[in-house]
N, C-alpha and C positions, 0 to 999 in steps of 0.2 A: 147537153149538160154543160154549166159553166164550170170554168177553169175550178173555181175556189171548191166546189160541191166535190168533182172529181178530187182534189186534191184532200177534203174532210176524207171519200171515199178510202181514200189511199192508207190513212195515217195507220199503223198497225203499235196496237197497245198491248204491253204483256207486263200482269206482274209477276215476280219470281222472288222467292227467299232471298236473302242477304247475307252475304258470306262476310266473311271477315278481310278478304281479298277487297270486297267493295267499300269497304269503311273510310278510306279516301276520299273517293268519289261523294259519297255522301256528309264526309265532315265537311267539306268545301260547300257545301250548299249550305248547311246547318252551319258555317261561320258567316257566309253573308246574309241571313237572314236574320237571326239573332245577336244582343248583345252579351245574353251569358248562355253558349250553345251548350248543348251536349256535348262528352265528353269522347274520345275515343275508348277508353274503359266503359262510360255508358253501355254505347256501343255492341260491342264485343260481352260484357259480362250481360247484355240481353241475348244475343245470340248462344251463348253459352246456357243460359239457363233455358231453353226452347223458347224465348217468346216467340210469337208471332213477328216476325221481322221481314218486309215487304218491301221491295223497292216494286216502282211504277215508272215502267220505260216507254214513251213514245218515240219512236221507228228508229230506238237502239240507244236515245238519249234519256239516261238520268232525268229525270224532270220532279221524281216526288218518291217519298220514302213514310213509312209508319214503323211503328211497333205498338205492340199490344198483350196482353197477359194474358191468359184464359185459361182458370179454374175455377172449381166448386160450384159451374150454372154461372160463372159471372167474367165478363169478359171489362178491361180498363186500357183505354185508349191513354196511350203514353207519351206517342208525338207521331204526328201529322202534319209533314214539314211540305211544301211544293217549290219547285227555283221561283225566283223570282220572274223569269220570262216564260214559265208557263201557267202564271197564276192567272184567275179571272177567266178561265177558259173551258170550266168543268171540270177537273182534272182532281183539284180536291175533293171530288162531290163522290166522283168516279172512284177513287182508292177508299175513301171510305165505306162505298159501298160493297167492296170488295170486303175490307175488312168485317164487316156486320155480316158477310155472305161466309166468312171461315167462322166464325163466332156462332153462327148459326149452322154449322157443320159439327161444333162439339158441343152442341143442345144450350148454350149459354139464353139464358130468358132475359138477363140485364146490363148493359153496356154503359160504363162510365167514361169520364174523364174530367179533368181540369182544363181552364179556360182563364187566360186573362182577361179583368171587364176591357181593355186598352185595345184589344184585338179583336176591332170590329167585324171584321170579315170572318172571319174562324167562327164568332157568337153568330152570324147570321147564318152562315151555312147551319151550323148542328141544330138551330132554331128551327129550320127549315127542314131538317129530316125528323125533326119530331122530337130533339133531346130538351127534357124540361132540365131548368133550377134546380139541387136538392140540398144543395146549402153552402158556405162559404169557407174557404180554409185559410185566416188571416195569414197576412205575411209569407204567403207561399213560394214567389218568384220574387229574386233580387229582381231589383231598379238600380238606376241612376240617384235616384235619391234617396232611398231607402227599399223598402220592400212592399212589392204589388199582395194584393188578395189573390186568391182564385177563383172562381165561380166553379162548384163542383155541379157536372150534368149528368142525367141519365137518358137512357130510351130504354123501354121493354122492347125485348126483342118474342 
């Protein structure tokens, strides 16, 4: 077996709920990712309200974080952040699917979210797991020069 395959072998992933203890840890990534991050209030009033609030740890390291709503059959992906040095590597494909797997634990049949058009990797993955178009929400996310659209997706679950 070579080194690299044993070393995939080895890598040990767990995701777990997100306390408010970890909110640090996570606004630190959510500030080098983004230029208008999430908030620490964000945060916290999702944890507070039950979202779905997920970090995704590879072999003890922070690497990727969600939240998510899930009422009335219908689940809404909120943010699906990954560090910058674990992206490109399945990792956002991996927590998503995780998430679609608690969603589909409280009978949700429909899975939304928002999408930058500017954020071509985020649109090719959700393309890729099946999320279609269902329509646009002008001016959704600040810019730099004004304010982006969003592309609103779904998937049947």
């Amino acid at each position: 077996m070579s080194a690299a395959i044993a070393n995939a072998l080895e890598t040990r992933i767990v995701c777990e709920p997100v306390t408010e203890d970890d909110l640090e840890a996570v606004l630190a990534i959510e500030r080098r990712l983004y230029p208008y991050p999430w908030t620490y209030g964000n945060f916290r009033d999702s944890i507070r309200s039950g979202y779905q609030c997920v970090l995704y740890r590879v072999d003890g390291d922070l690497a990727a974080y969600a939240v998510a709503t899930i009422a009335a059959g219908e689940a809404h992906l909120l943010n699906l952040s990954v560090a910058q040095h674990y992206q490109r590597r399945g990792h956002g494909r991996r927590l998503l699917e995780h998430i679609i797997g608690l969603a589909r634990l409280h009978y949700v049949r429909l899975m939304y979210l928002e999408v930058r058009p500017s954020n071509v990797a985020a649109r090719r993955l959700y393309a890729e797991r099946g999320f279609a178009r269902v329509g646009v929400r002008r001016d959704y996310y600040p810019g730099a020069t004004g304010r982006e659209d969003a592309l609103v997706l779904s998937l049947d679950l």
